[in-house]
N, C-alpha and C positions, 0 to 999 in steps of 0.2 A: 335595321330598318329595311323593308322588303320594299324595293320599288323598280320601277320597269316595266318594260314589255316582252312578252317573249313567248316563242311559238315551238309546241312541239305536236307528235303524232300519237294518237292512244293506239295500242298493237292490239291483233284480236282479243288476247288473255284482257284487256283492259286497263294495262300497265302506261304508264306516262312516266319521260323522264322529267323531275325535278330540275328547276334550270339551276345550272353550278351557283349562284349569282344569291338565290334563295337558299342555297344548302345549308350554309352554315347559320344564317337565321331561324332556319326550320328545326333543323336540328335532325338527328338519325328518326325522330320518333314525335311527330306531328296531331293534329285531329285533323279530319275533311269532314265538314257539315254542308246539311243546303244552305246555302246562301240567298238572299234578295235576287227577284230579275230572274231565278230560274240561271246564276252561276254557282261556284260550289264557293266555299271558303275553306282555306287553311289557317288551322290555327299553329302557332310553336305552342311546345305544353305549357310551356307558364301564361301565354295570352288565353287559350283556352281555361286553365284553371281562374286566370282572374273572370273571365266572361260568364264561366259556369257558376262559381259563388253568385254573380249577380242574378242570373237566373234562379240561384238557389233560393235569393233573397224576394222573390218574385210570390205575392199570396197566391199562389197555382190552386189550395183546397179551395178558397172562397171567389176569387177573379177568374171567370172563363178565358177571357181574352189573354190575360197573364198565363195560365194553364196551353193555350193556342201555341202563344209564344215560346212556350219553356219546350213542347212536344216537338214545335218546328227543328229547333236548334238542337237537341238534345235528342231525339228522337231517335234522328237523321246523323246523329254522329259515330265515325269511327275512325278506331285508329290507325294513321297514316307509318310507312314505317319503309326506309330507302333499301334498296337491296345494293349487290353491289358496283351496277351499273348505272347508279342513281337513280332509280328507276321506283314508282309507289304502284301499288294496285288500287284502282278506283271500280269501289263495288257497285256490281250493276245495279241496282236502287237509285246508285248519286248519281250514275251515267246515265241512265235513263232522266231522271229529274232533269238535270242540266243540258237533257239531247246531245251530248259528248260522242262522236261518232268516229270521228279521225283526227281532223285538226283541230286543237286546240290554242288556245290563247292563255300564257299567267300573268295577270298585274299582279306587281306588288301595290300595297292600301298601305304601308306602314306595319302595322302591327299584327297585317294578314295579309294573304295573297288570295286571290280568286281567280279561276279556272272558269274560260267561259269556252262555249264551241266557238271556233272561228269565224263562221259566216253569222252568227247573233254577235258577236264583238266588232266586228266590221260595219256592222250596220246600228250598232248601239254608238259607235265610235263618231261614224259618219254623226251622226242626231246630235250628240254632245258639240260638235265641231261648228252647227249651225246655229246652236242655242248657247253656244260658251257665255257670251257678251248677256244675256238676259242673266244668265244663271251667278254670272260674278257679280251683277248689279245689285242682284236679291243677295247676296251674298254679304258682300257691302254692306248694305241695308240693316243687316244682322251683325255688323260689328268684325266682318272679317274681311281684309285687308290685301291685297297685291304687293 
């Protein structure tokens, strides 16, 4: 279960170390896709293969917007892989997408981690922290519970 917070620095090559915390969830051999918001996602391989069937199972020939969806995620995927100082390469495509410049930010989400730059997670962080109370209410609402 991937969860936390945790801060590291991307190096010119565009290397980031995986936090120890995530290692063994992630595994030696990972996916990074774009993610929502303009962060990245990490998938471990078995969550990306389940995520990917689903996309598979998406009418991409007949549905554009299906088709939109499968490009976004799939597109944009590659794979992640630790070296030996825990360290991944995030290709310039995803660092550009995610404006990844120096500091970054990894939540764990459970079942993935996301990679966001530090000053958009500070300030995404801040927003959530104002609207918490509305957002559990709607939540509530929906049948999910504190």
């Amino acid at each position: 279960m991937l969860k936390g917070e945790y801060s590291h620095n991307i190096d010119p090559k565009g290397r980031v170390i995986i936090p120890a915390k995530f290692r063994d969830d992630l595994g030696e051999h990972f996916v990074i896709t774009k993610g929502m918001e303009n962060c990245l996602y990490v998938y471990p391989e078995n969550e990306w293969t389940a995520f990917e069937e689903k996309l598979n199972a998406l009418p991409t020939t007949t549905d554009k917007k299906a088709r939109a969806f499968a490009h976004f995620f799939q597109g944009s995927a590659n794979d992640g892989d630790l070296d030996k100082q825990g360290r991944t390469l995030i290709p310039p495509a995803l660092r550009s997408y995610a404006k990844l410049e120096k500091e970054v930010v990894f939540i764990g989400m459970g079942k993935r981690a996301e990679i966001w730059d530090k000053a958009r997670w500070d300030e995404k962080n801040a927003e959530l922290e104002l609207t918490i109370e509305d957002i559990a209410s709607d939540m509530e609402e929906s049948g999910f519970s504190i």
